[in-house]
GULOSE-797806 format. One line per 3 residues: their letters; for each residue x, y, z of C-alpha. Coordinates in nm, 3 decimals, decimal comma, m for minus. Layout:
N
A	X Y Z  ...
END
This chain:
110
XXX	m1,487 m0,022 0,278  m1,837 m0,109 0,347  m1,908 0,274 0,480
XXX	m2,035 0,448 0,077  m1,849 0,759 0,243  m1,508 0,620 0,276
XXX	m1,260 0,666 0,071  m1,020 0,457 m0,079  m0,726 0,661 0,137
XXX	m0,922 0,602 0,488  m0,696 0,357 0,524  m0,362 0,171 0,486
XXX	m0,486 m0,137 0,333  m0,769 0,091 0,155  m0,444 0,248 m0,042
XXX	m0,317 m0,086 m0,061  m0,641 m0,220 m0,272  m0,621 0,083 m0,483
XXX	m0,263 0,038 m0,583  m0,341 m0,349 m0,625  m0,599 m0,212 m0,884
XXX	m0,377 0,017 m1,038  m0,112 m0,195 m1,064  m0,308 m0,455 m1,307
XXX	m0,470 m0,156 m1,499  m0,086 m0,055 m1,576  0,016 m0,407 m1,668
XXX	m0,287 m0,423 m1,868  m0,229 m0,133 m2,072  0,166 m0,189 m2,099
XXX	0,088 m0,540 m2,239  m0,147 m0,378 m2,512  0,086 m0,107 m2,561
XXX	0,395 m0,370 m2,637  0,169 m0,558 m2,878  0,100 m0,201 m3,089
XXX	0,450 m0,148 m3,134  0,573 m0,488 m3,194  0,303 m0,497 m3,476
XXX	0,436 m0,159 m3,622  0,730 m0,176 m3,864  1,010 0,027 m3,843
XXX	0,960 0,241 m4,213  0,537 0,273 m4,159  0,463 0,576 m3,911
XXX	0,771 0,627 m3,761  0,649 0,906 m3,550  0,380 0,694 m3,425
XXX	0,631 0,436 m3,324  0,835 0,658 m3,139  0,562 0,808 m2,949
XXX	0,397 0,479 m2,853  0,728 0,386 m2,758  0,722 0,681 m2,545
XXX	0,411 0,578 m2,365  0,536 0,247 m2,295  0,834 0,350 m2,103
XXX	0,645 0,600 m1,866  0,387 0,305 m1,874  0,712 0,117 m1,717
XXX	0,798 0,425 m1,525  0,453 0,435 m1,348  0,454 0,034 m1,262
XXX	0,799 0,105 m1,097  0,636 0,386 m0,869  0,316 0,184 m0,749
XXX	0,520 m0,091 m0,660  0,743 0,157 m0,449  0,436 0,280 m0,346
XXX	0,318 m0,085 m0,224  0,602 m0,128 m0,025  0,552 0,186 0,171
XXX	0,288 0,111 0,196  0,365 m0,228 0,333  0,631 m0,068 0,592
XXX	0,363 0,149 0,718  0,106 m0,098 0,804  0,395 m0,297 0,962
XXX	0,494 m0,017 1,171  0,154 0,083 1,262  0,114 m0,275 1,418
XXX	0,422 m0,276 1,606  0,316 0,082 1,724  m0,060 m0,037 1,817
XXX	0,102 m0,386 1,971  0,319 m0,152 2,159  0,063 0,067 2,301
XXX	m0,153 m0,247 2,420  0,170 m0,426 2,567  0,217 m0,037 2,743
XXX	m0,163 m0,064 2,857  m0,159 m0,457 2,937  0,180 m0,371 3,172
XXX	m0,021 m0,039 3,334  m0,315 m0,259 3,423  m0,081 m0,536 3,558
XXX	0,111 m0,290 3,760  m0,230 m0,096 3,869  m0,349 m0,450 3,963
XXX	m0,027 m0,540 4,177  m0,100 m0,167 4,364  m0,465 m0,313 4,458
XXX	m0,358 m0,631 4,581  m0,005 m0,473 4,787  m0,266 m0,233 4,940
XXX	m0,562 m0,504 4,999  m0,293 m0,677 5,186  m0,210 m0,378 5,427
XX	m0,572 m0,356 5,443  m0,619 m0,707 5,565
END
């Protein structure tokens, strides 16, 4: 990302360091979340309790979907190679071929 107009989403592996970020901002904030409600008793703020243990399972719910995401993410870039490699294997045989057609007719030339 050295271009200051591209965005994070320009690319696969752009996506991929965003997640990455995301990902340890999640853990982060689960970790800190688990500590709040292991330090709360059951009979003080009950309410409380219950809603911070509400945050920490969508907390949970939200790591599960960025590392879904990564491995999408993952197949993607996979099949964009083996689409690209493909492609130059398709050009690489074209130019072979095209190259066989000079020779052939250099030879009925000769």
């Amino acid at each position: 990302m050295n271009d200051p107009s591209e965005t994070p989403f320009e690319s696969i592996e752009g996506a991929q360091e965003y997640l990455k970020l995301l990902a340890a901002a999640v853990l982060e904030a689960r970790q800190e979340v688990e500590a709040d409600v292991s330090a709360h008793s059951p009979s003080e703020f009950q309410r409380r309790l219950e809603a911070l243990r509400l945050v920490l399972y969508k907390l949970e719910q939200l790591e599960k979907h960025v590392k879904t995401s990564h491995r999408l993410l993952n197949d993607l870039r996979s099949l964009r190679r083996l689409l690209l490699d493909e492609r130059s294997i398709r050009v690489r045989r074209s130019a072979n071929e095209a190259g066989a057609d000079v020779d052939v007719h250099e030879m009925d030339g000769v």
